[in-house]
C-alpha positions in Angstrom: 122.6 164.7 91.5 125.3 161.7 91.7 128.3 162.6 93.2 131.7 160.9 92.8 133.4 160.9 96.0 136.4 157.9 94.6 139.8 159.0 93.6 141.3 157.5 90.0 142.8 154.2 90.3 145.9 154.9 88.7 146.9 157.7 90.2 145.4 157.4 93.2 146.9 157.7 96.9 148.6 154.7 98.2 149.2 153.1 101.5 152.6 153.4 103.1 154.2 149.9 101.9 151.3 149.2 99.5 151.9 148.1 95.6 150.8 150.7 93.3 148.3 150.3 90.7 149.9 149.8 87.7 147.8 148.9 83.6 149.1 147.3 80.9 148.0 147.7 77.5 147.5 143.7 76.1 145.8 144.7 72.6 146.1 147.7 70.4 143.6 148.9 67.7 146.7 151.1 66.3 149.3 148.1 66.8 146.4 146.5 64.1 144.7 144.3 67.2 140.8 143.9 66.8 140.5 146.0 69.8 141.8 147.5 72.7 142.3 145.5 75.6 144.0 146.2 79.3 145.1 144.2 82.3 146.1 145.6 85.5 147.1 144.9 88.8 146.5 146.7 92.0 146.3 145.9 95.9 142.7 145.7 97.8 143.4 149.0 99.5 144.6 151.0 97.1 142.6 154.4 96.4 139.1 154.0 97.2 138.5 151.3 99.0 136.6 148.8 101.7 137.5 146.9 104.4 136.1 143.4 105.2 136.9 142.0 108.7 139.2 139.5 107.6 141.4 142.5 107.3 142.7 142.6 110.7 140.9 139.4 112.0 141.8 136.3 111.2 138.2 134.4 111.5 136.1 137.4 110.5 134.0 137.5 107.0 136.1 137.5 104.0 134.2 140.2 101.5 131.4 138.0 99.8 130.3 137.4 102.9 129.5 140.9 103.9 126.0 142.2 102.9 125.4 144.7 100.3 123.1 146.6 102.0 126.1 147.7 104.6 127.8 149.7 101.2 124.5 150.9 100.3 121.9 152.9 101.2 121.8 156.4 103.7 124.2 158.0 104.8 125.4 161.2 106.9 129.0 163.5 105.8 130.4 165.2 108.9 133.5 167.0 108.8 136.3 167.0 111.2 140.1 167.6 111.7 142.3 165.8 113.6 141.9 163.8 116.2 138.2 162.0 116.4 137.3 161.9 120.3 134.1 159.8 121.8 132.4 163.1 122.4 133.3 164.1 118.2 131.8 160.6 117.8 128.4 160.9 119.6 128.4 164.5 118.0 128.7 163.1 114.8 125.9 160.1 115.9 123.4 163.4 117.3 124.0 164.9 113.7 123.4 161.9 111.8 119.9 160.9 113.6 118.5 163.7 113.0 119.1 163.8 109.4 117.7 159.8 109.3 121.1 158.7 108.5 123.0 156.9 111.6 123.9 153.3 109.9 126.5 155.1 107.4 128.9 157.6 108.4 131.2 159.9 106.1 134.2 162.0 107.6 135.4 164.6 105.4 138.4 166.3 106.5 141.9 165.0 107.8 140.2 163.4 110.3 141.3 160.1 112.3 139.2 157.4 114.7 140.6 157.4 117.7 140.2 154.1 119.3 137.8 155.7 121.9 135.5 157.1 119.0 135.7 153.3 117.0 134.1 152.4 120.2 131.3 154.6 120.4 130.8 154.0 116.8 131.1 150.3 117.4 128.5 150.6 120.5 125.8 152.5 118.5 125.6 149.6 115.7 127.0 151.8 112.7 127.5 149.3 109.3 129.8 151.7 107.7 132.2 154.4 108.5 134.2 156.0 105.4 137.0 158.6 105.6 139.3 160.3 103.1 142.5 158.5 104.7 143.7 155.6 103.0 143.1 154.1 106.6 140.4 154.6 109.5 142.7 154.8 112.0 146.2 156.4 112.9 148.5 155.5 109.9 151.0 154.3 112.2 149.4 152.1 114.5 146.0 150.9 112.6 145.4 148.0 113.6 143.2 148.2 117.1 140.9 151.1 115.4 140.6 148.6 113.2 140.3 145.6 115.3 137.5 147.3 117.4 135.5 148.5 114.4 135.5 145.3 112.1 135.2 143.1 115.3 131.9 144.5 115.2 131.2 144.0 111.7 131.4 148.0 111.2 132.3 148.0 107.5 135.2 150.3 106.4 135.4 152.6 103.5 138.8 154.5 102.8 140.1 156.9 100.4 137.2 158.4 99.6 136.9 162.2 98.5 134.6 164.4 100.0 136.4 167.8 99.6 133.8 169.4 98.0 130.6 167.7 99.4 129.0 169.9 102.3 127.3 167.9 105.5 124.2 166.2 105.6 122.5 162.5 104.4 122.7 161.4 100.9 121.9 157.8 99.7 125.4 156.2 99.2 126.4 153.5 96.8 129.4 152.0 97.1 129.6 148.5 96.4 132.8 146.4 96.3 134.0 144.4 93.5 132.8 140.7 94.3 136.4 139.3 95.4 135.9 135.9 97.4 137.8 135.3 99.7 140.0 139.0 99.9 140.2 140.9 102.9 138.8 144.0 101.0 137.8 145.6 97.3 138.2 148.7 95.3 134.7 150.3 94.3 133.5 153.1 92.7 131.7 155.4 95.7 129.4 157.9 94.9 126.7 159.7 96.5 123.0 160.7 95.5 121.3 163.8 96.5 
């Protein structure tokens, strides 16, 4: 069964600040064009989304740099609300090694890393962590979840949608458009049970 845990692109959620997503239509069968034909434009973080480390860091890997196999491969969903502490972060960690899934970790819920949590995360050498927020950390002050999770080279996948996926590993693939030289990508996530 694939699952597709990314929102729509053009109607998707969107950062505080962010541009939207907007299409254009360029050609038109029914305007007598040969075909039909689109353009659009859109930031790196809108909808579903990763993070590269040159996000928040100015000498980190830009996102061809960063290996596939940190986008793909198992993973574990937890859920949570609110506030992630370290001790929600090494219960998430227990829960994801004994399902055989502790590289790529899924937080369903309104959840939030706590900078404590990034650490632990951070500590335990996790290449991905993915939440339904349009950012890992607290909306209004991102930037040291951020800072502590990319600095090392923890992945980040946002805006995903896991509403009506129930805990456990699946094998995740969700590979970034190949954008040298960007901070992050938009990809299409989905999971495989």
């Amino acid at each position: 069964m694939v699952i597709d845990i990314s929102q729509e692109v053009f109607s998707c959620r969107v950062f505080p600040g962010d541009p939207k997503p907007e299409v254009r239509r360029v050609l038109s069968i029914g305007q007598g064009d040969i075909c039909n034909l689109s353009a659009f434009s859109m930031c790196a973080h809108n909808g579903t989304h990763v993070d590269a480390p040159f996000h928040f860091l100015p000498d980190g890997d830009t996102l061809e740099k960063v290996a596939l196999d940190q986008f793909v491969g198992d993973c574990y969903v937890a859920r949570h609300t609110g506030d992630l502490s370290a001790a929600d972060a090494e219960d998430i960690l227990k829960k994801a090694r004994r399902a055989g899934a502790p590289e790529r970790l899924l937080i369903a819920g309104e959840a939030t890393v706590t900078a404590d949590a990034a650490r632990v995360f951070a500590q335990a050498g996790v290449k991905l962590i993915g939440n339904e927020s349009q950012t890992v950390g607290p909306e209004d002050a991102p930037m040291e979840v951020h800072k502590i999770l990319l600095g090392a080279g923890v992945v980040l996948l946002e805006g995903i949608v896991l509403s009506d996926v129930p805990e456990g590993n699946y094998l995740l693939c969700a590979a970034p458009l190949n954008l040298a030289g960007c901070d992050g990508a938009p990809c299409r996530a989905v999971l495989i049970k």
